[in-house]
C-alpha positions, 0 to 999 in steps of 0.5 A: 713113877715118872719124873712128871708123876712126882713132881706133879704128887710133889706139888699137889694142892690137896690137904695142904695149909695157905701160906697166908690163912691167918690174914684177912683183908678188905679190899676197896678198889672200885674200878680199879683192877690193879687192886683186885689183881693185888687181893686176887694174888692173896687171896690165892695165898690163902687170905681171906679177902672181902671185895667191898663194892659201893656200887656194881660199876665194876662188874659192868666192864668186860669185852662187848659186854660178855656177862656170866651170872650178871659179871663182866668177865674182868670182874669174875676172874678177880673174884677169885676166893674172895667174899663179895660184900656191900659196903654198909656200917658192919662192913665198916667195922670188920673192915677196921680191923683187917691186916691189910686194906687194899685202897684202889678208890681215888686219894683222900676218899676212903678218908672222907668215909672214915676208913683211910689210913689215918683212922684206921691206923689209930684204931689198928696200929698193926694194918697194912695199908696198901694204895693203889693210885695212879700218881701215889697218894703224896706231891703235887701231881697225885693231888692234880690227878687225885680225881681222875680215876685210875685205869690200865689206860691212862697209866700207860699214857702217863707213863709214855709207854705206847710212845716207843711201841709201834712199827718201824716200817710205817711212816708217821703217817700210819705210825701211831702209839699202841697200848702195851697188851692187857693191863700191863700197867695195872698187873705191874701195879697188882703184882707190886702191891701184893708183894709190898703187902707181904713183905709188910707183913714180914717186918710186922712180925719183927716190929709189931707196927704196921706201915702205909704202902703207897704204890703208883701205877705210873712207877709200876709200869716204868720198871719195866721199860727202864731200857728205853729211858736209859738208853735215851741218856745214853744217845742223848735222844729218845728212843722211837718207835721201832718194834723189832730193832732193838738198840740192846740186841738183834736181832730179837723179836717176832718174824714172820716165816713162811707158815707162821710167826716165831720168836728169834733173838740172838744174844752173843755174837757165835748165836748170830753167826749160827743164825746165818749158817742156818739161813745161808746167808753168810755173805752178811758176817763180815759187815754184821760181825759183831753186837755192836755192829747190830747196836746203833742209836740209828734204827735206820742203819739196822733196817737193811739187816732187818731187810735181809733177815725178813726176806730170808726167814719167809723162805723157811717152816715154822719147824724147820727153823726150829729143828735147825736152831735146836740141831745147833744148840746140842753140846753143853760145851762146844756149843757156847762157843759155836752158837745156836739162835733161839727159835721158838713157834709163836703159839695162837691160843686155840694151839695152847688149848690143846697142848697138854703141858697146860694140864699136867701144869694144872694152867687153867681150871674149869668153872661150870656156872650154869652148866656152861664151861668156862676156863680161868686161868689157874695161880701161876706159882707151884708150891710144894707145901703151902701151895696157892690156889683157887677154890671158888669164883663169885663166892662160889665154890668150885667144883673138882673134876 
């Protein structure tokens, strides 16, 4: 038996237990979809989670108004093992006495319907509590927020994010801020909830008590760009817009090669040098020697590096330079010393399709609603005795190819 054939019987889904079968969850969160991310992320482990909706809004939002069974594409990926009910008064009561209460609704709403923090925690000492809110459900901006609705793109701007995100090369003119990706903020939001929700869980197990978790996507987001804010301390100035000119390492970015895109970075100084070899432009080693040479407060200076860089790295294959990077990096032990760039292709998704890794992995799972073939992306964690995974969507069991 191969290694990949163990591994893959180590983590099989089959017949195994949920971490996390004993506990159930209601999850509010309207239009909210870091909440649905958090009760998606339980619901993997294993929870039973009931989606309680108050209208159909949520369902409507998907890209150029894609619906499969009456679902907008958003809606249907974060139905995954999840109950979708209606809200009404025996909703009500199962929802008081849940182990955890997912709170995506604006501050203060599911308090006026009588099942916020306040009342259910009389009757249910033990709940979790988790909301989900743009500014936090405490100090003066979540009050002045309290009735803007949460969504991936305001927290991004609340957050400034889009502000360091941009090219370099273009002029103020053409250079504008860019939102960072698919629903950076509210994953970041999700995944913190979810984890704050089992860590809860955890102390509840030692103390008995249940607690209020109170995350705000603004925060959420800002843990992952804490660089940029620090290193504006650092330089006493803000951090601009410069794309692959990165005041903690360079290079480190996404280049355009002769046939394609691929990721460079170069994080020690022999890597860097290894780099120059493999381009043949060793003529800028002794300007560029080292980190701190290509460290600058002044995106300007690191600009004719990047010149250089560019105009030699379009003269090379995708697969050559990722052969050359790879012919550097063998030796365990003299190679740290010597260096080797790293180089990988920069796939498009109809490549990844196609690449069997993402079915030995089990990376995305088929749903057949209709006879017409969808792919989902599958739970990212591999367990080998309590593994999460997806069993239905829309309510709808699926089927096991």
């Amino acid at each position: 038996m191969s290694r990949d054939e163990i591994l893959m019987k180590l983590f099989a889904e089959d017949n195994k237990p949920f971490a996390l079968e004993d506990i159930k969850v209601a999850e509010i969160a309207g239009e909210n979809f870091a909440g649905a991310i958090a009760g998606s992320l339980l619901a993997e482990f294993g929870a039973k989670v009931i989606r309680v909706d108050f209208d159909d809004e949520a369902k409507k939002i998907s890209p150029y108004g894609a619906e499969v069974n009456g679902c907008g594409i958003p809606y249907l990926v974060e139905s995954r093992n999840k109950e979708l009910v209606k809200f009404d008064e025996k909703i009500k009561k199962e929802i008081m006495s849940c182990d955890v209460i997912i709170d995506g609704m604006k501050p203060g709403e599911l308090d006026s319907l009588g099942i916020g923090y306040r009342q259910i925690s009389e009757r249910n000492p033990g709940v979790v509590y988790i909301a989900v809110s743009p500014y936090g459900h405490f100090t003066q901006k979540a009050r002045e927020f309290a009735n803007v609705p949460d969504s991936d793109l305001t927290a991004q701007a609340y957050n400034g994010y889009p502000s360091i995100i941009g090219n370099p090369y273009l002029t103020e003119k053409y250079s504008y801020p860019l939102k960072a990706g698919m629903w950076a903020a509210w994953a970041m939001a999700g995944i913190n909830a979810a984890v704050g929700a089992m860590i809860a869980l955890i102390e509840r197990k030692k103390s008995g008590k249940g607690q209020f978790v109170d995350v705000a996507t603004h925060d959420a987001l800002a843990v992952i760009h804490a660089f940029p804010t620090i290193v504006g301390f650092l330089f006493d100035k803000p951090r601009t817009r410069y794309g692959t000119l990165d005041f903690i390492l360079y290079p480190f970015g996404y280049y355009r090669v002769k046939d394609g895109y691929i990721a460079l970075a170069t994080p020690t100084d022999p890597d860097f040098r290894a780099l120059l070899k493999i381009i043949k432009r060793w003529d800028l080693e002794p300007d560029w020697r080292y980190s701190l040479d290509r460290i600058s407060d002044d995106p300007v200076k690191i600009k004719a590096l990047d010149d250089e860089l560019n105009k030699e790295l379009q003269k090379y294959t995708v697969k050559e330079l990722v052969a050359k990077a790879r012919k550097k990096s063998k030796g365990k032990l003299i190679g740290r010393f010597l260096g080797a760039p790293v180089i990988v292709k920069l796939n498009k998704l109809q490549e990844l399709l196609k690449d069997p890794h993402w079915k030995v992995r089990n990376s995305l799972i088929s749903f057949n609603p209709d006879g017409k073939e969808i792919l989902i992306p599958n739970t990212a964690v591999k367990m080998s005795e309590t593994p999460p995974r997806i069993i239905k969507i829309l309510g709808r069991e699926l089927k096991k190819s």
